[in-house]
N, C-alpha and C positions, 0 to 999 in steps of 0.2 A: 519626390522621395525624401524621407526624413534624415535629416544632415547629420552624423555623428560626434558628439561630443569628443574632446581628447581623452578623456577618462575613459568613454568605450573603445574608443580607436588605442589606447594602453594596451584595454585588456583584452579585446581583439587580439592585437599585435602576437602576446604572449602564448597564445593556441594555434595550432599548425593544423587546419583544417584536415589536413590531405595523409596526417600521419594518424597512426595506431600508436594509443598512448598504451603502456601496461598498466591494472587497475593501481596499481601501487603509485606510477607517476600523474595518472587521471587524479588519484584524490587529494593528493597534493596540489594538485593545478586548481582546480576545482573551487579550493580557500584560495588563493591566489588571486583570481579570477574575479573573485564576489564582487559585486560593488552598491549591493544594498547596507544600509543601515542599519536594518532587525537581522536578527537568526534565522536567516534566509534557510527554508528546506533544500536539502540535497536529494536531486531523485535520479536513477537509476530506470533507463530505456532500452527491453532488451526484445528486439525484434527476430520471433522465431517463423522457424520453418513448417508450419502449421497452416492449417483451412478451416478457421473458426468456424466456419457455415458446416461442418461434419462435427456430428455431437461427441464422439468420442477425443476430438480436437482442439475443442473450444475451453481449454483450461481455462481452470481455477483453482485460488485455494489457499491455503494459508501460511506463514512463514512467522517463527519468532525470531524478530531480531536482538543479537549477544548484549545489545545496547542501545535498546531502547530505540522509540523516532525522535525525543528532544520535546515532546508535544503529548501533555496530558489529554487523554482522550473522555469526552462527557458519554457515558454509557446510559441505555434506556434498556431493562430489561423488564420483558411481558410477562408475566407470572400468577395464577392463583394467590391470592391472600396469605396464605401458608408460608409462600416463598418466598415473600416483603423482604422478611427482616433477612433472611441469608444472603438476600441478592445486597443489601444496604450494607450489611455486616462487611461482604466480602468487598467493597471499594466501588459498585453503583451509585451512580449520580440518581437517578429514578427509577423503582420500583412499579409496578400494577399493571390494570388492565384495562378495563373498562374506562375512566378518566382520563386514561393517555391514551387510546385511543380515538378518544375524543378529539383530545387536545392537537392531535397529528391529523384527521378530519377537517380543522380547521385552521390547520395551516401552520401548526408548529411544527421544525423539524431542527430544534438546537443541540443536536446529538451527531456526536460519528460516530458509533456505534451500537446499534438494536440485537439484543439477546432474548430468547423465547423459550420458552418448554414447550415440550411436544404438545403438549393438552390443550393450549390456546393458539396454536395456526390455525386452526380453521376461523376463530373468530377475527385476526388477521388480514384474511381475506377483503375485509372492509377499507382497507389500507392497503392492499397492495399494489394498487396503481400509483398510491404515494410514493410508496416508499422504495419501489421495485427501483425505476426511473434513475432513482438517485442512490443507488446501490447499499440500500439501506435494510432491505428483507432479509428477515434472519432464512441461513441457510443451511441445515446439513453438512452440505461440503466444505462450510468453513467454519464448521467446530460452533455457529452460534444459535442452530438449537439444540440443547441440551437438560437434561435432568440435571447438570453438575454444575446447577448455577455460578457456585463459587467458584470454581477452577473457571471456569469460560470469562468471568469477570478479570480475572487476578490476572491469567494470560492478557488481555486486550490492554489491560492499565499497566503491564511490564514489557511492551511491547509489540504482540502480536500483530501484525496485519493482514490484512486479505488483499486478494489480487485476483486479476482477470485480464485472460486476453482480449485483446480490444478487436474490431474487425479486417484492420490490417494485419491482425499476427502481431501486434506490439503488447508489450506487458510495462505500465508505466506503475512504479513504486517510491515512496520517501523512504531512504536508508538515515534519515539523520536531519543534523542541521552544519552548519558552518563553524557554529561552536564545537562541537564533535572535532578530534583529535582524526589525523589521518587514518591511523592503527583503526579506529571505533569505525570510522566510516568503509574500511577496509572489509572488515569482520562481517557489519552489518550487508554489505551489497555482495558476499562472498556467500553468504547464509542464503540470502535469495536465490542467486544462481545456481546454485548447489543445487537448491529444492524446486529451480527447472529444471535443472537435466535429469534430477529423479522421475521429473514427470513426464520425460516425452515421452510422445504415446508412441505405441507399436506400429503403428498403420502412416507415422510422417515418414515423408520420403525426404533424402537428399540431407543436404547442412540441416540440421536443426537450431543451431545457437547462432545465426545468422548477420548480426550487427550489437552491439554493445557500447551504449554513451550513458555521460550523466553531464548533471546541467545543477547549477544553482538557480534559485529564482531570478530571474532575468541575464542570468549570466550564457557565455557560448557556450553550445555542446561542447565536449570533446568526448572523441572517439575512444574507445577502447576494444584492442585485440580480444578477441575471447580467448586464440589461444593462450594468454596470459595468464587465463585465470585457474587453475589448479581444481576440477571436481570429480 
């Protein structure tokens, strides 16, 4: 078994495994806690009351955080020739169709986030084993296929992300970074949760908001009360 440093057995120390932190003293703790070097992501793990195996279950979907993730995202939007320059205009990293989907074909996928127009899913299709896998097919439900190239770009570059429950009933999200102020991180994982409890479905039984952590990159869980959190 791997021996722990003093530095982790510190910040070990400082987290009370066994307690319910409220989001407010979580994200405080949270900076506290870090012990990486870089602008470690802050993510937020909220395990619901849900049976992803039932379609009306298996949420998804999209949330704008008040402040941003910390993390410029590389956008690839699929588009007819027409809609090059609006997609480029509006803050796209890469435009087209035919080319990139080449390029994803053969093995590039230096993008988080694929935006499409209705008109080109079908040719898509040639890539969706790619891209599916790695949660990169553009989708309806999360606002990224659209006619409104611009606005779907602008959101994703201020923000936006998408999410999914995984098949334990977990929903794992970046609200941020460590550089991020308490307040911002606050705001940001308050915004997500919000916009799951908008989403429980009609047909979950029982606790729906059922367990609540976050974690810095390598850093310990800590817990958090849902009742804490105000939505």
């Amino acid at each position: 078994m791997a021996k722990l440093t003093k530095k982790r057995k510190a910040v070990e120390s400082k987290v009370d495994p066994d307690k319910l932190y409220s989001l407010t003293e979580a994200m405080s703790l949270v900076k506290e806690v870090n012990t990486t070097k870089f602008n470690a992501s802050v993510d937020v793990h909220v395990r619901l009351g849900v049976d992803p195996r039932k379609a009306d279950q298996a949420l998804r979907g999209t949330v704008s955080l008040p402040h941003g993730t910390g993390k410029t995202k590389t956008v690839l939007v699929f588009c007819t020739a027409e809609k090059v320059d609006e997609a480029l205009a509006a803050g796209a990293d890469y435009a087209g169709l035919e080319e990139y989907i080449q390029k994803v074909t053969e093995g590039w996928l230096d993008i988080d986030v694929i935006i499409a127009t209705p008109n080109v899913m079908a040719q898509l299709g040639k890539v969706a084993r790619i891209l599916g896998p790695r949660g990169l097919m553009p989708n309806p439900k999360t606002g990224t296929v659209t006619n409104d190239i611009a606005s779907a770009v602008q959101e994703v570059k201020k923000g936006k992300i998408a999410f999914r429950v995984d098949k334990f009933g977990i929903v794992h999200a970046s609200v941020g970074r460590v550089s991020f102020s308490p307040e911002e991180l606050i705001n940001n994982a308050h915004e997500l949760i919000a916009t799951l409890a908008r989403m429980k479905p009609s047909s979950a039984k029982g606790v729906y908001m059922r367990s609540v952590s976050v974690a810095s990159t390598m850093s310990p869980g800590i817990g958090v009360d849902p009742k804490s959190i105000k939505v």
